[in-house]
C-alpha positions in Angstrom: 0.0 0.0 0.0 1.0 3.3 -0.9 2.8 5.5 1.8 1.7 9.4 2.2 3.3 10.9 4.6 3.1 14.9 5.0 6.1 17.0 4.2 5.8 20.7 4.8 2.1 20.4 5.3 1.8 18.3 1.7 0.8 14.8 1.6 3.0 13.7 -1.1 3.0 10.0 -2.5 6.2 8.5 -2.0 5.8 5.4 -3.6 3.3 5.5 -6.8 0.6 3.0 -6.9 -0.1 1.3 -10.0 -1.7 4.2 -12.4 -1.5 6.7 -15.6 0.3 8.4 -12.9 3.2 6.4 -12.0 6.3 7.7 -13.7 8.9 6.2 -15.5 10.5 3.7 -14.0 13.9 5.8 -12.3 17.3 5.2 -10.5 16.6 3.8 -7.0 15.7 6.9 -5.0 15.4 9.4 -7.3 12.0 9.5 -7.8 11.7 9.8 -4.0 14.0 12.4 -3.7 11.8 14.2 -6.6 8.6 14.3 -4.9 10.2 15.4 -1.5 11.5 18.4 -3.9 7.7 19.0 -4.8 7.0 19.1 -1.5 10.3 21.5 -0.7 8.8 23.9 -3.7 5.5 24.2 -2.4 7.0 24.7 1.5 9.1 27.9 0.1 7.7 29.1 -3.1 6.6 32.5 -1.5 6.0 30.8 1.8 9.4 31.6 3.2 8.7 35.2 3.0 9.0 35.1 6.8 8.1 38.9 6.9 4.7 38.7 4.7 5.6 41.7 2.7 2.4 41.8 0.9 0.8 41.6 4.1 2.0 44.7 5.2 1.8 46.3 2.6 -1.9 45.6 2.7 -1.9 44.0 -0.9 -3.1 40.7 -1.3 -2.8 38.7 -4.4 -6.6 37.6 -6.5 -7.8 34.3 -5.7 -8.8 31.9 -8.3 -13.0 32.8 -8.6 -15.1 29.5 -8.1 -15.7 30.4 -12.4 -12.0 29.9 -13.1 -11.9 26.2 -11.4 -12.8 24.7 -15.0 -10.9 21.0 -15.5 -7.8 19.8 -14.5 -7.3 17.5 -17.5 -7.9 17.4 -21.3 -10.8 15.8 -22.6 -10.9 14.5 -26.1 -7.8 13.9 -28.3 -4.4 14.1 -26.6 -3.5 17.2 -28.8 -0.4 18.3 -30.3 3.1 17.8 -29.0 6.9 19.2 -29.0 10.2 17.8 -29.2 12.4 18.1 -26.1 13.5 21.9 -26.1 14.7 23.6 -22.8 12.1 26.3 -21.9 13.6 30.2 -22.2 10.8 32.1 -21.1 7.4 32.5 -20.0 4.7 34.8 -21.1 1.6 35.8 -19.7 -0.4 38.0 -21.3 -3.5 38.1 -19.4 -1.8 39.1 -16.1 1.4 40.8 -17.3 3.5 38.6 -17.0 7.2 38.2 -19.0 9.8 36.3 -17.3 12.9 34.7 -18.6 12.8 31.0 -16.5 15.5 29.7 -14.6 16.2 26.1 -14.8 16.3 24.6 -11.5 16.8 21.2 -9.9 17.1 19.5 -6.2 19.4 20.6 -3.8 21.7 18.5 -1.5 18.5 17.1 1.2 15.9 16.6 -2.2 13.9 19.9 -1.6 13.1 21.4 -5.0 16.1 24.4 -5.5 13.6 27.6 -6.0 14.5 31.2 -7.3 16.4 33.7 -4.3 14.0 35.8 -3.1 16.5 38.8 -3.2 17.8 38.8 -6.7 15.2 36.4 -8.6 12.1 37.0 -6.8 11.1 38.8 -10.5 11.6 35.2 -12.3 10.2 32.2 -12.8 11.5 28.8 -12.8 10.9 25.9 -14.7 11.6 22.0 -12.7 14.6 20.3 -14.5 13.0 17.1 -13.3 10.1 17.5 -15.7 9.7 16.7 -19.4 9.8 20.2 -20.8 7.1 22.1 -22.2 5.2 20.5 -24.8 6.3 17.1 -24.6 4.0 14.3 -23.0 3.5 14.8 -19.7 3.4 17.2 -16.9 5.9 20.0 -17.3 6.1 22.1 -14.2 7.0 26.0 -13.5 6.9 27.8 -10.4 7.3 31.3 -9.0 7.0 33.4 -5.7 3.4 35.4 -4.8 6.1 38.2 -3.2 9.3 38.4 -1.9 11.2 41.2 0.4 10.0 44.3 -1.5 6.5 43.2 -2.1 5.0 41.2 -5.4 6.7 38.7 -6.9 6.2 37.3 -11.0 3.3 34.9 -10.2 2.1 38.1 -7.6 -1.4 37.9 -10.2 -1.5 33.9 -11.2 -5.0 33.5 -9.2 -6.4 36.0 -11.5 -5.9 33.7 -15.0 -9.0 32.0 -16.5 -9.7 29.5 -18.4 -9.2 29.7 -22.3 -6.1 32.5 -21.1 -2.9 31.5 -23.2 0.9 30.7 -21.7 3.5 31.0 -24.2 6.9 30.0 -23.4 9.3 30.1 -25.9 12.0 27.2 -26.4 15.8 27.3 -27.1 14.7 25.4 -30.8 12.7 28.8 -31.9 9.6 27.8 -31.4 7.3 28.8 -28.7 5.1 26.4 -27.1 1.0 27.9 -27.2 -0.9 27.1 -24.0 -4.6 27.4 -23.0 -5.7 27.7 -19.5 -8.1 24.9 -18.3 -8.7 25.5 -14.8 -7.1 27.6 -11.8 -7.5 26.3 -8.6 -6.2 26.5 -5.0 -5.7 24.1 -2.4 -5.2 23.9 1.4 -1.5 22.9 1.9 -2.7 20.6 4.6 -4.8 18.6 1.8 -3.2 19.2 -1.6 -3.5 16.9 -4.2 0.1 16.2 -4.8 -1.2 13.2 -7.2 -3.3 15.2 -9.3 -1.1 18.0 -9.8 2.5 16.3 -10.3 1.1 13.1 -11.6 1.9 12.0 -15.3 -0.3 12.9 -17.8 -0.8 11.2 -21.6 -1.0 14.7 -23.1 1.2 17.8 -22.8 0.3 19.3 -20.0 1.9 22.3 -17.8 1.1 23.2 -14.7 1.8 26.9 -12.7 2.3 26.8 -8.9 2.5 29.9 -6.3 1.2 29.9 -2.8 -2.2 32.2 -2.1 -4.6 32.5 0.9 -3.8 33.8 4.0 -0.2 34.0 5.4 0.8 33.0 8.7 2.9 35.5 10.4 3.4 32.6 13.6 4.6 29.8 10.7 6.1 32.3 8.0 4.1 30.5 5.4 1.3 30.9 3.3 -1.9 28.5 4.0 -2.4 27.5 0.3 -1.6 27.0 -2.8 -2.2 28.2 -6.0 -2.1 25.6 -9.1 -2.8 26.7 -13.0 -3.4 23.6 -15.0 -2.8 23.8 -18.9 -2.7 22.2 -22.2 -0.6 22.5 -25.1 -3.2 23.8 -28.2 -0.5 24.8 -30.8 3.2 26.2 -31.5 4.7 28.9 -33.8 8.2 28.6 -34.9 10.2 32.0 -35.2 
């Protein structure tokens, strides 16, 4: 039976029943070490901003609207796909958003490496670990609500809606056309680590800040904010 123990207020499956979701069979260990590092992302992404800038500055980032929860999953076809290409940048259009994205991986204890919240807060960072943006599967980029000196790049993610594009743009030349299917934000005491790091048979790309309140006792954010998206098309420069 499948072990689910909590990890910075996540409950994270260590060991991947038989499912759509179960990766790729890894080394021995690494795919443990990977989903600690989810776990690690969602316990600092914003949530380490142990002074709660926004907070005190009295501006608080939108929440996803009940309207925006849409699907977490394409229905239908699986829809185009991309070669491997590493991922450059991100754009946003709907919310402002235009971010050149690190490339980040684990560091030494398996917690997901995540921008500095003094000199990257501004960027974006796409999970080395993942299959890149517009392959098969779940490609995942993260990014701080706020940082030191107040809003960070995903500072306006809860506002996106469904049918809002993502375009990140690939070191090949072409740039990688995604559709918003649902935003959506979770309790960190139950999120659905399954459902939003899980495989998928499409290519799929997923968004993840933290949102709700923040806890000035903890030094973290209550939730979590996830986009979920497809890949509709691709234009090459």
């Amino acid at each position: 039976m499948a072990s689910w123990p909590r990890i910075a207020g996540l409950r994270v499956v260590m060991s991947w029943p038989d499912s759509q979701f179960a990766p790729p069979p890894r080394p021995p260990g690494l795919g443990r070490r990977r989903l600690a590092g989810f776990a690690g992302a969602m316990l600092i992404i914003g949530g380490a901003v142990t002074i709660g800038v926004a907070v005190l500055l009295q501006q608080h980032a939108p929440a996803p609207s009940a309207a925006a929860a849409g699907t977490i999953g394409k229905a239908g076809a699986k829809g185009p796909t991309l070669r491997r290409s590493m991922p450059l940048s991100v754009t946003i259009p709907a919310i402002g958003v235009q971010s050149s994205l690190l490339r980040l991986g684990l560091n030494a204890d398996g917690t997901l490496q995540v921008p500095s919240l003094t000199t990257s807060a501004d960027r974006a960072a796409w999970y080395r670990g993942s299959v890149t943006p517009g392959q098969i599967g779940t490609s995942l980029i993260e990014g701080h609500v706020d940082s030191y000196a107040g809003p960070a790049v995903f500072f306006r993610l809860g506002a996106l809606k469904p049918g809002n594009s993502i375009d990140i743009r690939l070191s090949d030349g072409v740039t990688a056309v995604f559709k918003v299917t649902g935003v959506r934000e979770y309790s960190k005491d139950k999120f659905p680590a399954k459902t939003v790091y899980g495989q998928t048979d499409y290519a799929s790309l997923r968004l993840i800040t933290c949102g709700g309140a923040f806890d000035s006792t903890t030094g973290h954010y209550l939730n979590a904010i996830v986009v979920f998206a497809s890949l509709t098309s691709s234009v090459k420069a």
